[in-house]
Backbone of each chain as ProteinMPNN parsed JSONL, in Angstrom:
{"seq_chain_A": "XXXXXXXXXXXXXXXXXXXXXXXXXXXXXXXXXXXXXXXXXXXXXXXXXXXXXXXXXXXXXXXXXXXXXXXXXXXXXXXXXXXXXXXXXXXXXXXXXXXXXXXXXXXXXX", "coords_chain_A": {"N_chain_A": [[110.576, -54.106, 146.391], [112.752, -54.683, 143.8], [115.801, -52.694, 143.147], [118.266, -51.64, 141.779], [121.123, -50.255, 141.603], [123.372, -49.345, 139.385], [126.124, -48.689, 139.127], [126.857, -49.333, 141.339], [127.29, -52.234, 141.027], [129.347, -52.157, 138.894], [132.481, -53.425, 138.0], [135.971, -54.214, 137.799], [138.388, -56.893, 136.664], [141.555, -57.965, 136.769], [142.407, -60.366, 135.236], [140.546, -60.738, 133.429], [137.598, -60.067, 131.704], [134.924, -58.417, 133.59], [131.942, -59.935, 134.623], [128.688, -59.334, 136.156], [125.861, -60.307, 137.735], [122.466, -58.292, 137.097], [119.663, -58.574, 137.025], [118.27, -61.847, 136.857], [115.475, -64.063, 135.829], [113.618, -67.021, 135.278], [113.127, -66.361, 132.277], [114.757, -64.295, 131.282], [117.773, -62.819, 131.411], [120.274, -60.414, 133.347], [123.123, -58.291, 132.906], [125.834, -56.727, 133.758], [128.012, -55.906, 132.275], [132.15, -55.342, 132.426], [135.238, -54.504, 130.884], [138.601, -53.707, 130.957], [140.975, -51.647, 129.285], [142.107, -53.813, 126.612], [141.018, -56.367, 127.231], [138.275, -58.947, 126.217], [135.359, -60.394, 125.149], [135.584, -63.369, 123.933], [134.543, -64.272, 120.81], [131.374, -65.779, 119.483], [128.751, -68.084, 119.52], [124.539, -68.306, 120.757], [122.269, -70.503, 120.358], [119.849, -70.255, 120.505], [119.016, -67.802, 121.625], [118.154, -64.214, 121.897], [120.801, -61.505, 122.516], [121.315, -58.489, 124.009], [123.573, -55.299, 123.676], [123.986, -52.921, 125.536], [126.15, -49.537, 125.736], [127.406, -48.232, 128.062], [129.07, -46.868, 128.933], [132.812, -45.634, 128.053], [134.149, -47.333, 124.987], [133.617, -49.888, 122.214], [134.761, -52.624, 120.113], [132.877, -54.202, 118.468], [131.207, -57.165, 117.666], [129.286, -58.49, 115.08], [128.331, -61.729, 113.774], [129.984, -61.423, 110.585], [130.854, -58.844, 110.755], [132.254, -56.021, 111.96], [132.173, -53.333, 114.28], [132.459, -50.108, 115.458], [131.62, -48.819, 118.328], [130.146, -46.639, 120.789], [129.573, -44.903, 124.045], [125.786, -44.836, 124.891], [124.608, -46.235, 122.788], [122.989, -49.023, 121.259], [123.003, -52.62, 120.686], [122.607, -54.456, 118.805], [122.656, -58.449, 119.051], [121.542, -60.854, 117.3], [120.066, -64.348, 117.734], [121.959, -67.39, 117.308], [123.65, -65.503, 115.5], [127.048, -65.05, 115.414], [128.757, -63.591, 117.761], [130.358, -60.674, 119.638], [132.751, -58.828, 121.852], [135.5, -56.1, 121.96], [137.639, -54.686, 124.14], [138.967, -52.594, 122.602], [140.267, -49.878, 123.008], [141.321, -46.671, 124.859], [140.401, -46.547, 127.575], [138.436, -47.58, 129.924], [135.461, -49.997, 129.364], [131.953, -50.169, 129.582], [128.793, -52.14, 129.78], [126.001, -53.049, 129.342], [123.984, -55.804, 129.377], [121.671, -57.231, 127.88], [119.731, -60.678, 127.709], [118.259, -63.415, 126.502], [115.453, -66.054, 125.537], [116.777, -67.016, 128.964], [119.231, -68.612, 128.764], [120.532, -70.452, 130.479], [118.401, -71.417, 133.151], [117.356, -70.106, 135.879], [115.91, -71.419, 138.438], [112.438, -71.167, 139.093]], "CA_chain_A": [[110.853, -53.844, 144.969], [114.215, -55.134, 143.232], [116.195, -51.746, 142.87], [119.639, -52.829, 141.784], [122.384, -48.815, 141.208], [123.986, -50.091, 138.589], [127.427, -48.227, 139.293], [127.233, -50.311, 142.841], [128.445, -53.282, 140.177], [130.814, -51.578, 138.394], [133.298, -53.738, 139.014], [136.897, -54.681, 136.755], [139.548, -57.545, 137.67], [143.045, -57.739, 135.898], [143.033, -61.412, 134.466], [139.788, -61.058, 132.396], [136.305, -59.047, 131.584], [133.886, -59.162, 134.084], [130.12, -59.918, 134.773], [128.12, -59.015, 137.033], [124.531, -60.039, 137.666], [121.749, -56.854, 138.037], [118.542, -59.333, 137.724], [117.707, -62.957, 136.138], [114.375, -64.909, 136.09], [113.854, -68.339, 134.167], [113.144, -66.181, 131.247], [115.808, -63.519, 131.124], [118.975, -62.275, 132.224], [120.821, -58.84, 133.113], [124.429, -58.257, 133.586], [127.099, -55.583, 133.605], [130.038, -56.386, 131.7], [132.812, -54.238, 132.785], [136.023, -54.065, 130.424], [139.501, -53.094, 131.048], [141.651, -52.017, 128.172], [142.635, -54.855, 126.356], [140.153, -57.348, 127.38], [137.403, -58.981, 125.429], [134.558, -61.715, 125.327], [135.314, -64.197, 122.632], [133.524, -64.651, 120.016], [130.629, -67.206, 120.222], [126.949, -68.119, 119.491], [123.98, -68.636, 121.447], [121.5, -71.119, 118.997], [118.077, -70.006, 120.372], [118.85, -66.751, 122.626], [119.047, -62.949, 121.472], [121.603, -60.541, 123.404], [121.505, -56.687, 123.564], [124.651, -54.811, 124.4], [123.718, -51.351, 126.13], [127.194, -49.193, 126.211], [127.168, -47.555, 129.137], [130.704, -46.146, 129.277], [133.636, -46.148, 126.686], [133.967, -47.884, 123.103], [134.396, -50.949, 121.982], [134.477, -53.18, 118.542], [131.695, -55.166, 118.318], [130.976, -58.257, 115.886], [128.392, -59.62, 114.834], [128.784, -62.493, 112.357], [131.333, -60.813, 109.921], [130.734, -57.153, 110.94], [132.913, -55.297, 113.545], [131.99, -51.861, 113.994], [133.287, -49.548, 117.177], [130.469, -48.5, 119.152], [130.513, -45.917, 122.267], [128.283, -44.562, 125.259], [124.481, -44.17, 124.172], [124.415, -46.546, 121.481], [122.745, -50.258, 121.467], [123.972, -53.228, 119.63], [121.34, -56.378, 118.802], [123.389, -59.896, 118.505], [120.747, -62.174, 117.578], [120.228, -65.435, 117.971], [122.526, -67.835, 116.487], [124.571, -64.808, 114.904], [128.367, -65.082, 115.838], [129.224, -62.162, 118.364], [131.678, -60.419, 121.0], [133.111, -57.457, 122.242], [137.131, -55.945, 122.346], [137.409, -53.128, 124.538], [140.78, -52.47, 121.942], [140.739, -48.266, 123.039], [142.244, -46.579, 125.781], [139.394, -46.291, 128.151], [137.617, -48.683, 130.323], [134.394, -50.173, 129.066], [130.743, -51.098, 130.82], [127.968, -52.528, 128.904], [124.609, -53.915, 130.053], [123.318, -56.698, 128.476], [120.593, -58.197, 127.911], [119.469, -62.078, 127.083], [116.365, -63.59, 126.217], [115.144, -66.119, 127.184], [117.551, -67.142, 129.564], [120.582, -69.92, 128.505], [120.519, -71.687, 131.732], [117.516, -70.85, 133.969], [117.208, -70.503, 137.482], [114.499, -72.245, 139.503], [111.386, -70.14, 138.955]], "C_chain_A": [[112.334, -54.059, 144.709], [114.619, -53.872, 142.295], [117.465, -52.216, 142.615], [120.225, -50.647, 141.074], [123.063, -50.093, 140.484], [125.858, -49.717, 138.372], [127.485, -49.339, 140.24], [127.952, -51.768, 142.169], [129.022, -53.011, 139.322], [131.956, -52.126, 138.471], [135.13, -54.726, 138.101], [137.697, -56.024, 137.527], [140.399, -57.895, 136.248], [142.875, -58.588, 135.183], [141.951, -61.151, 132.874], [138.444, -59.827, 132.536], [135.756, -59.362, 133.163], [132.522, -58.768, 134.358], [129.393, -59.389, 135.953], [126.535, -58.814, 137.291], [123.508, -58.813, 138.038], [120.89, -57.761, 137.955], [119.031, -60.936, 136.731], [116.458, -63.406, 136.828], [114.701, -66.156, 135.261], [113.533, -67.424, 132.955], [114.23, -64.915, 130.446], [116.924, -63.292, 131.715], [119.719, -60.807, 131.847], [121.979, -58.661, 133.392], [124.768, -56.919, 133.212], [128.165, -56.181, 132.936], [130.901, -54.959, 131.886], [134.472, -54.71, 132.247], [137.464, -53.516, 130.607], [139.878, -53.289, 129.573], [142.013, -53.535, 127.875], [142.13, -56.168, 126.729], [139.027, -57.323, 126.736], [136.695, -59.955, 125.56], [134.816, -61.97, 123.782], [134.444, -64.446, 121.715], [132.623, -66.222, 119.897], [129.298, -66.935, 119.762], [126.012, -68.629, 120.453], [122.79, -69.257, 120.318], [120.014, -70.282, 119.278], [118.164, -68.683, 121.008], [119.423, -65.229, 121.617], [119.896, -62.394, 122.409], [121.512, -59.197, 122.832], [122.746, -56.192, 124.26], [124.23, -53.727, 124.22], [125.268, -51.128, 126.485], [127.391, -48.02, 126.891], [128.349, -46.021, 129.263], [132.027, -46.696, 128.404], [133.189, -46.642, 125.489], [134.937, -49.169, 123.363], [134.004, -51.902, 120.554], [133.691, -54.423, 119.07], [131.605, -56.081, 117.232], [129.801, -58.95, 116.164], [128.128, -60.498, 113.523], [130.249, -61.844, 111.835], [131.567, -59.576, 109.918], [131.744, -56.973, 112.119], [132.973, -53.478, 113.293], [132.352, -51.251, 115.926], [131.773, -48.518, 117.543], [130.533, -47.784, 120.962], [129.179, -45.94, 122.779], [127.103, -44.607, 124.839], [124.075, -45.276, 122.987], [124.247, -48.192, 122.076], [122.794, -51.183, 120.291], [123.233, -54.443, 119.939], [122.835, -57.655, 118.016], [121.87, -60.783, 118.483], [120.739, -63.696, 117.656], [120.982, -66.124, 116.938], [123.593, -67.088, 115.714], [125.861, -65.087, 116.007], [128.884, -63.578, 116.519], [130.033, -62.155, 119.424], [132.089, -59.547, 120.824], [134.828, -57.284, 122.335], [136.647, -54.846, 123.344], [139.121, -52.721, 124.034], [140.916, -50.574, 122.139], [141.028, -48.29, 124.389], [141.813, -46.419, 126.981], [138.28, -47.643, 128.941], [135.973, -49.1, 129.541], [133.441, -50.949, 129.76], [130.039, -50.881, 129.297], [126.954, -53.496, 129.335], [124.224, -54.435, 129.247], [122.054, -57.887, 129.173], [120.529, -59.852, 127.223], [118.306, -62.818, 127.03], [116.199, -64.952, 125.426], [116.616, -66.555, 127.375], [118.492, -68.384, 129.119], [120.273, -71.02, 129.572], [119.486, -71.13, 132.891], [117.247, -71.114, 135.056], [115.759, -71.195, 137.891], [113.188, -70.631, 139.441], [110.892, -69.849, 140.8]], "O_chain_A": [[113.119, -53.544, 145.506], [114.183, -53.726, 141.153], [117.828, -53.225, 143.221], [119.591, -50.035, 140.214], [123.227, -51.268, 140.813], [126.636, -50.343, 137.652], [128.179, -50.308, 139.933], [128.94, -52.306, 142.671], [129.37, -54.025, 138.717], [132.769, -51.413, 139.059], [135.09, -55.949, 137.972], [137.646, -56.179, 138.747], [140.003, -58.033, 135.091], [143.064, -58.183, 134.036], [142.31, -61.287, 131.704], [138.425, -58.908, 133.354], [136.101, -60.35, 133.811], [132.042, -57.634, 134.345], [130.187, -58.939, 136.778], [125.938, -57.743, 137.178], [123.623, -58.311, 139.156], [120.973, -58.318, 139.05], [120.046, -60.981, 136.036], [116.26, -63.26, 138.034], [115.77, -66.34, 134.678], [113.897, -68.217, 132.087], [114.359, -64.77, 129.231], [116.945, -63.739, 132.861], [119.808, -60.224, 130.766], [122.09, -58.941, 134.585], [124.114, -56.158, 132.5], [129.058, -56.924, 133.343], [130.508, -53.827, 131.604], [135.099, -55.301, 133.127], [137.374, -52.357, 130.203], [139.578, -54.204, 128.807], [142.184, -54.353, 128.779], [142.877, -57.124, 126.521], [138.491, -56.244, 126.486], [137.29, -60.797, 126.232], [134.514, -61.295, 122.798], [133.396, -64.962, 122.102], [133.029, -67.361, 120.127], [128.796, -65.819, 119.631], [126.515, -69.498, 121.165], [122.419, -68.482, 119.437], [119.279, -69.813, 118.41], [117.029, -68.21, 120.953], [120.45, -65.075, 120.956], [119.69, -62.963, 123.481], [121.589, -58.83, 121.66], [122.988, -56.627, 125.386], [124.011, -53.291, 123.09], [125.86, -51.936, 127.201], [127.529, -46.923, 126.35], [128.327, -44.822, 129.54], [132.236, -47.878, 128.134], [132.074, -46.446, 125.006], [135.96, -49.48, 123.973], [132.891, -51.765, 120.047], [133.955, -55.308, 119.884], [131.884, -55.812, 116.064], [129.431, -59.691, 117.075], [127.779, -60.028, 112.44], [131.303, -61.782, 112.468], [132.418, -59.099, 109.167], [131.914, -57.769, 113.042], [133.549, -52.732, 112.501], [132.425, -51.791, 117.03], [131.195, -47.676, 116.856], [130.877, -48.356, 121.996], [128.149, -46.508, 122.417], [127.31, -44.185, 123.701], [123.103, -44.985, 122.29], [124.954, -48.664, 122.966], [122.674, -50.786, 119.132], [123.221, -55.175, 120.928], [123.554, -57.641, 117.016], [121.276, -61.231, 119.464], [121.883, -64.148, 117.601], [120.868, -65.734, 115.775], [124.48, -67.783, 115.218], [125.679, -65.294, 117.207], [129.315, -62.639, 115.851], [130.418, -63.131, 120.068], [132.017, -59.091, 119.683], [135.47, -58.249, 122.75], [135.556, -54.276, 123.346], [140.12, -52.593, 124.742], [141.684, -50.0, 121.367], [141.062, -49.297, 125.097], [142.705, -46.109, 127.771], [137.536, -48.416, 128.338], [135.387, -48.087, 129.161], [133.674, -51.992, 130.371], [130.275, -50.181, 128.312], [127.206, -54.662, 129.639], [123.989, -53.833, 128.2], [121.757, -58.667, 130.078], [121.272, -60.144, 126.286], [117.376, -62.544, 127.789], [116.969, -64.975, 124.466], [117.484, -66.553, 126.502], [117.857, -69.39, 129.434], [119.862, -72.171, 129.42], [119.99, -70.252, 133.591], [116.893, -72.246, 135.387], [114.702, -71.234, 137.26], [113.323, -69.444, 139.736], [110.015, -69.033, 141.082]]}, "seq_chain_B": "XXXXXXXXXXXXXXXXXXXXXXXXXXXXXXXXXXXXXXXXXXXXXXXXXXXXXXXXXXXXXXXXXXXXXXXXXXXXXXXXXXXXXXXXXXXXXXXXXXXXXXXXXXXXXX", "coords_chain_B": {"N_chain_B": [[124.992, -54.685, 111.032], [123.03, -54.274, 113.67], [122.948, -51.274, 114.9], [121.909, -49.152, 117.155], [121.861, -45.786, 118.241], [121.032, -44.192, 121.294], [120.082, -41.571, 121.846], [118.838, -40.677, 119.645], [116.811, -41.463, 119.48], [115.166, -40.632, 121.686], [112.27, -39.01, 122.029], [109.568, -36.692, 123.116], [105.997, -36.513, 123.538], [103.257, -34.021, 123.807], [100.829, -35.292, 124.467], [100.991, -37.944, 125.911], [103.097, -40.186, 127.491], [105.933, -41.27, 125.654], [106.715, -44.069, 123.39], [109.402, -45.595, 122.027], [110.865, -48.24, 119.505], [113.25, -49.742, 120.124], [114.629, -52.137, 119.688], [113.708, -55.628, 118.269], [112.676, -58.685, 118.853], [111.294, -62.307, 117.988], [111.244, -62.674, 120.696], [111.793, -60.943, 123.042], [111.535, -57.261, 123.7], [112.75, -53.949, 123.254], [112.47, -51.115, 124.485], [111.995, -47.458, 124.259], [111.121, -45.454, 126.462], [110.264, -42.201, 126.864], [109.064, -39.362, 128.856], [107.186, -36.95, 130.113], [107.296, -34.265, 132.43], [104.669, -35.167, 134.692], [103.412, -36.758, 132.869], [102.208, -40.793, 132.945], [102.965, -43.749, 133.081], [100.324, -46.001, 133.132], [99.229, -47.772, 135.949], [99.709, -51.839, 135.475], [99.177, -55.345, 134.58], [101.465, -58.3, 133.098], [100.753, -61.35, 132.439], [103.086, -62.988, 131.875], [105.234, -62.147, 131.012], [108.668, -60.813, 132.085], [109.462, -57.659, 133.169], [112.149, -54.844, 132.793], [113.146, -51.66, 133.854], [115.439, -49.019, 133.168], [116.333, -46.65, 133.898], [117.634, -43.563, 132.184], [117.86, -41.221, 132.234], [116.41, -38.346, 134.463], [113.817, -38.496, 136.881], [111.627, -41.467, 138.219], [108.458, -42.323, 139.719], [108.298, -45.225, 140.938], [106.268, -48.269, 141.071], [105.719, -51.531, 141.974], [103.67, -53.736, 142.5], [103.07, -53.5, 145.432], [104.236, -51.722, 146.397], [105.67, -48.783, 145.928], [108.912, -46.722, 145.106], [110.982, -43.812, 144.531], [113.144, -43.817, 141.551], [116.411, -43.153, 140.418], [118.544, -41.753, 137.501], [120.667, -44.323, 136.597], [119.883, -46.267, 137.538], [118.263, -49.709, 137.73], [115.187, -51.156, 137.339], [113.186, -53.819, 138.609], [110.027, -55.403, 137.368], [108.426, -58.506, 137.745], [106.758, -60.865, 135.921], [103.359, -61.142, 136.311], [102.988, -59.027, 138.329], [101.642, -56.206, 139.461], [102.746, -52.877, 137.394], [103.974, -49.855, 137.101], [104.935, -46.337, 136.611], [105.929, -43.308, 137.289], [106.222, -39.845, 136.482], [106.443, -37.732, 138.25], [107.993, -35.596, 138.96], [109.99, -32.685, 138.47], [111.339, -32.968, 135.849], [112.017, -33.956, 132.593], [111.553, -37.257, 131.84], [113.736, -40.535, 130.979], [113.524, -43.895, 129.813], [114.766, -46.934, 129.227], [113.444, -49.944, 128.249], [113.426, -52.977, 128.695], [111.507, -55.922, 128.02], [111.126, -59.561, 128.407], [108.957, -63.235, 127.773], [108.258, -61.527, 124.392], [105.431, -60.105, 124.532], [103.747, -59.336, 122.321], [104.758, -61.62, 119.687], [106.696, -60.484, 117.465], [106.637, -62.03, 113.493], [108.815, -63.617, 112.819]], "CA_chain_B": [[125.085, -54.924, 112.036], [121.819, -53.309, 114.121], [123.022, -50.694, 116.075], [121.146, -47.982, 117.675], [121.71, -44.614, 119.061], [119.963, -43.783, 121.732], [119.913, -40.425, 121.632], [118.208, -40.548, 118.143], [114.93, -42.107, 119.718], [114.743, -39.604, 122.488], [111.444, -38.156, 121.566], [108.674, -36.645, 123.856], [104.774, -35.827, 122.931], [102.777, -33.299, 124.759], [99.541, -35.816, 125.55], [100.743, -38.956, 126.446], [104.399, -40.656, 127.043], [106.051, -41.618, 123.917], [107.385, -45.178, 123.104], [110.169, -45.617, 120.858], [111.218, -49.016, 119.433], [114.749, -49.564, 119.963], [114.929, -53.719, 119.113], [112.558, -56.602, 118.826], [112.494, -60.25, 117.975], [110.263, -63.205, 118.511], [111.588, -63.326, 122.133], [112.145, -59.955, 123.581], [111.345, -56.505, 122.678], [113.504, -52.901, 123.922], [111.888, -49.37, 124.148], [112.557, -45.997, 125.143], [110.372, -44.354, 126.693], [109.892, -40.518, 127.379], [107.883, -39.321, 129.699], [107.279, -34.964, 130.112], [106.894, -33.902, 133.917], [103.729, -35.59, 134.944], [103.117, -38.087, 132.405], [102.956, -41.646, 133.4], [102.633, -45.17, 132.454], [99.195, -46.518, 134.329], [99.816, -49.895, 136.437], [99.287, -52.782, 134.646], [100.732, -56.263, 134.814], [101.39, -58.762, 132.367], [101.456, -62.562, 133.172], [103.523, -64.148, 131.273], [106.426, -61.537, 130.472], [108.909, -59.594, 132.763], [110.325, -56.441, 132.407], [113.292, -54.308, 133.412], [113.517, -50.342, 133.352], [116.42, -48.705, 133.27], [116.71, -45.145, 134.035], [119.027, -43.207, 132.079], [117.821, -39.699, 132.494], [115.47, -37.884, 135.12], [113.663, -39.406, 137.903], [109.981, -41.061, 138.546], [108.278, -42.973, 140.807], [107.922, -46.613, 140.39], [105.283, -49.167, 141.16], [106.04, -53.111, 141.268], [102.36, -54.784, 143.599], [102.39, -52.445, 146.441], [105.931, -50.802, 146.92], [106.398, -47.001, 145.354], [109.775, -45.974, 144.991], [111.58, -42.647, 143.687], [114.45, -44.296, 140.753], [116.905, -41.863, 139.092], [119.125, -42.337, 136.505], [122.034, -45.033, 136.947], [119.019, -47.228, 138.474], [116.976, -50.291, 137.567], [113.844, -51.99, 138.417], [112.783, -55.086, 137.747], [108.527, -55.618, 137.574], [108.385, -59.51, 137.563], [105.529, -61.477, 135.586], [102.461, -61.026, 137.003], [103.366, -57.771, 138.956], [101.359, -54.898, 138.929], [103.775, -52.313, 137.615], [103.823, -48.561, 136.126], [106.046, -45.523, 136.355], [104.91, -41.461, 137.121], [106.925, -38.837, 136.2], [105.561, -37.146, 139.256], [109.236, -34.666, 139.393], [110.337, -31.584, 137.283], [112.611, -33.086, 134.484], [112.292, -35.135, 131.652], [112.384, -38.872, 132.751], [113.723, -41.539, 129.829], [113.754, -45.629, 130.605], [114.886, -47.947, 128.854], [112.428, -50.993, 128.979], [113.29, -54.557, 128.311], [110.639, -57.351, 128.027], [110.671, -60.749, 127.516], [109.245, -62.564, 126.54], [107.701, -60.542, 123.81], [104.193, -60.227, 124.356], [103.147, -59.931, 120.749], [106.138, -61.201, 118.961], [106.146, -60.503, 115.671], [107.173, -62.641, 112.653], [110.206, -64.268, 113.209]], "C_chain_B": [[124.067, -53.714, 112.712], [122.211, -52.542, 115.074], [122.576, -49.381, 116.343], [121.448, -46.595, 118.667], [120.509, -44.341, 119.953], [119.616, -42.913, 122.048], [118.992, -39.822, 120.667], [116.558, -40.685, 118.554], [114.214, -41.151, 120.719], [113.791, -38.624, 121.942], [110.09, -37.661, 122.27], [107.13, -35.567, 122.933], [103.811, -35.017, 124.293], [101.377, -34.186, 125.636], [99.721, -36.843, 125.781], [102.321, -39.222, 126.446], [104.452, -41.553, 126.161], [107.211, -43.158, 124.251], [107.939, -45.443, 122.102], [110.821, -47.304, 120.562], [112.862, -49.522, 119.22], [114.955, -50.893, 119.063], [113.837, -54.326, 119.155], [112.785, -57.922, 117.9], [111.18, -60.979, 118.679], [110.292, -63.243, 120.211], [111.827, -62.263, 123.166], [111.659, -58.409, 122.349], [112.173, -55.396, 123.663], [113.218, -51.668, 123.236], [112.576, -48.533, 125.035], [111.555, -45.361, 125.343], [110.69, -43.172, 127.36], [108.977, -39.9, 128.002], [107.95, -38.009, 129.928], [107.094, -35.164, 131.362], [105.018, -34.555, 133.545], [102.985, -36.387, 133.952], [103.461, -39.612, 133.189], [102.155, -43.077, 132.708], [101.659, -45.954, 133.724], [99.643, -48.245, 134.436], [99.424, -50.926, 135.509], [100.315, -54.079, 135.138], [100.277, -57.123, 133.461], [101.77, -60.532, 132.929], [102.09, -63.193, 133.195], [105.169, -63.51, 130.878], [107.021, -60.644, 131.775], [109.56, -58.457, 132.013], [111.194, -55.594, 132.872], [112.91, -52.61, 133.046], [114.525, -50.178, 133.887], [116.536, -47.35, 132.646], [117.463, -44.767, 133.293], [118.832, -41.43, 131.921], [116.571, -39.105, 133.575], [115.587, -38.94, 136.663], [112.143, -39.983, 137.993], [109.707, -42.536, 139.678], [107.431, -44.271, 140.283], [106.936, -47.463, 141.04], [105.559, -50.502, 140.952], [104.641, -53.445, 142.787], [102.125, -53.119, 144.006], [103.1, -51.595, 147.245], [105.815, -49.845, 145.818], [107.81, -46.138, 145.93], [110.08, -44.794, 144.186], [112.771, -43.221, 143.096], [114.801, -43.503, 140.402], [117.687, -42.47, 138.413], [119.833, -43.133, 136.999], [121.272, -46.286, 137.67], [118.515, -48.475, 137.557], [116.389, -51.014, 138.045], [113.717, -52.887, 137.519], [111.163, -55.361, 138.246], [108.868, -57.339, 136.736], [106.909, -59.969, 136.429], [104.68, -61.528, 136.215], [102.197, -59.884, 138.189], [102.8, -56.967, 138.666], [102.444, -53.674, 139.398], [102.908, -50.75, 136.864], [105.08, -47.868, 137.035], [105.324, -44.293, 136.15], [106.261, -40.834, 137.11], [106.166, -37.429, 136.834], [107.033, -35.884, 139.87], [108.957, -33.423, 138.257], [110.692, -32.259, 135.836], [111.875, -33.969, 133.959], [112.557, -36.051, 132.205], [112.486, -40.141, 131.122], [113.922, -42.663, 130.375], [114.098, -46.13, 129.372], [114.463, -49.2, 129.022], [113.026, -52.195, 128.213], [112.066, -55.334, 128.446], [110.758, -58.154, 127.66], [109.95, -61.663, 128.561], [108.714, -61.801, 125.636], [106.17, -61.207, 123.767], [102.989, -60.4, 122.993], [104.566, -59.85, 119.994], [105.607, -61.273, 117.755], [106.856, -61.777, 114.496], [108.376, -62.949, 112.5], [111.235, -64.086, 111.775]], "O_chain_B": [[124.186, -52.521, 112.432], [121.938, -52.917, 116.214], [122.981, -48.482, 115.604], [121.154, -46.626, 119.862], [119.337, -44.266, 119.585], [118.602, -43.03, 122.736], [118.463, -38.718, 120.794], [115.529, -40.191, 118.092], [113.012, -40.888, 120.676], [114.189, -37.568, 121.449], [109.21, -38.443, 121.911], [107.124, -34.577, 122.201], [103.749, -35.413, 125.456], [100.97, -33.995, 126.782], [98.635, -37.368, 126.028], [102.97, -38.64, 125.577], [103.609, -42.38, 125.816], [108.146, -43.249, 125.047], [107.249, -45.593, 121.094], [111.369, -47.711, 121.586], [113.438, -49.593, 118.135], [115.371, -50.811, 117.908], [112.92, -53.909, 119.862], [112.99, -58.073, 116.696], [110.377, -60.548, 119.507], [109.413, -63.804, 120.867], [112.092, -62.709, 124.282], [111.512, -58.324, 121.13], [112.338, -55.768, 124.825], [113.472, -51.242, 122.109], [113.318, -48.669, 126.008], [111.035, -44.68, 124.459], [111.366, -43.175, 128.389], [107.862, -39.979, 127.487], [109.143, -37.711, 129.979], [106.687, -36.292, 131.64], [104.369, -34.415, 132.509], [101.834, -36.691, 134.266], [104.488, -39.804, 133.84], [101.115, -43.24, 132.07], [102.041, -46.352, 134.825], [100.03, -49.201, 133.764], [98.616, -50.557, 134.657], [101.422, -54.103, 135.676], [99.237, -56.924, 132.834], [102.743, -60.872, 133.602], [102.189, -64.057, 134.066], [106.104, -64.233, 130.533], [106.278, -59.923, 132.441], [109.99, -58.311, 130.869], [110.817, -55.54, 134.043], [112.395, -52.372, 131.953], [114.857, -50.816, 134.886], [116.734, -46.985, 131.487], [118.456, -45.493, 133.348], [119.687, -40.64, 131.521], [115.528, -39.693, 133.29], [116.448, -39.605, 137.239], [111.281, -39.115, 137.862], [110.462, -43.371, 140.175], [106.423, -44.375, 139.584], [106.876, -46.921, 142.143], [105.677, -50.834, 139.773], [104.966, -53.3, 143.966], [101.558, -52.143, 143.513], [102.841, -50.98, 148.279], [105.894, -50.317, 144.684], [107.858, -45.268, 146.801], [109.471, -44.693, 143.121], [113.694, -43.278, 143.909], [114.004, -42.702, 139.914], [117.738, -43.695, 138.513], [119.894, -42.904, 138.207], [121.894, -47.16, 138.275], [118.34, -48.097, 136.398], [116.722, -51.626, 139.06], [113.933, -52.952, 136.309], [110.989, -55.533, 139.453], [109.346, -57.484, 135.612], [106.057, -59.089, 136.306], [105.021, -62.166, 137.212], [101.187, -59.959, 138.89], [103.071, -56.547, 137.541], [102.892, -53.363, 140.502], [101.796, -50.608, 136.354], [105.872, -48.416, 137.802], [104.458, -44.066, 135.305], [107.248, -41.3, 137.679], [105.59, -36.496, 136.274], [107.029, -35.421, 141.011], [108.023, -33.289, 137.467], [110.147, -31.863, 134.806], [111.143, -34.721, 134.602], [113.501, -36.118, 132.993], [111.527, -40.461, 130.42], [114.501, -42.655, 131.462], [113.581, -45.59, 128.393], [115.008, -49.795, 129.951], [112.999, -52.166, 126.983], [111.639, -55.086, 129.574], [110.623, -58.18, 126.437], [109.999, -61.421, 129.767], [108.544, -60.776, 126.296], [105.778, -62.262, 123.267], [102.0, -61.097, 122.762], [105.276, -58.882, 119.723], [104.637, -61.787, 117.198], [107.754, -62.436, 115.021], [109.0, -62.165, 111.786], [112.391, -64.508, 111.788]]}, "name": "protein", "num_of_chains": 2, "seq": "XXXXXXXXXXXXXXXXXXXXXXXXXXXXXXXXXXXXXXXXXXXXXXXXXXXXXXXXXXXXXXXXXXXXXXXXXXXXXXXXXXXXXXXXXXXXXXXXXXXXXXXXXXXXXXXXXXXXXXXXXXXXXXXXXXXXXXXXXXXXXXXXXXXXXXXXXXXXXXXXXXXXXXXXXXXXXXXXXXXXXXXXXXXXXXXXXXXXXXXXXXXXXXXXXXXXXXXXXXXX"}
């Protein structure tokens, strides 16, 4: 059975955000995004794919399209497809955030 | 901008575990389920969709074919397509998941 602790990728580095796969198939994908102050994923669209951002730990401003709203622990955040989205982590506090994608962008070998 | 507390959905019924709709598009759908001490979600598989849980309170015992693990919070599982899966809340506590699927088995109206 594919058990994946999701602290065990927890995992920051200085220059930029970072990822960190917990599963993918050809039809989905799961990551960790993990946040230091002052780092952020650009804003960007995906044409055919939704994304969910689960925020695990800390706050961070969220956009989607022309919205940016600040969003902490407990709270889930739909980018859908084609909408324009991305994350700051602009507070003082590290940020994690599990996301989801559907189906998958680039799909592994089934 | 759709964003969800998930605290808000946290809702348990005395005769069966309760499914709460967090998100859903044509391509994916994301619940919460609640589960009371000894409720549980009977095996099942689906062929065409996987699905992720993701612990975030309690503990129960998982099912993917013919492996039974004990998950607690901070965990998740992944039940592939075609996997017989379920989930017992075979402990003391309250157990909540967070379920991903895609892709969505009955999607709805786009």
């Amino acid at each position: 059975m594919r058990v994946v602790e999701l602290e065990g990728l927890r995992s920051f580095q200085p220059d930029k955000m970072r990822k960190s796969n917990v599963f993918e198939t050809t039809r989905f994908f799961c990551d960790l995004y993990c946040l230091e102050p002052g780092q952020a994923q650009a804003p960007h669209a995906h044409a055919g794919e939704d994304k969910v951002y689960v925020v695990l730990e800390g706050e961070g401003t969220f956009q989607v399209d022309d919205e940016f709203e600040a969003v902490e622990a407990g709270y889930a955040v739909l980018a859908p497809r084609g909408s324009i989205h991305g994350v700051a982590n602009d507070g003082p506090d590290r940020l994690v955030c599990l996301v989801f994608m559907a189906p998958h962008p680039k799909p592994p070998a089934d």
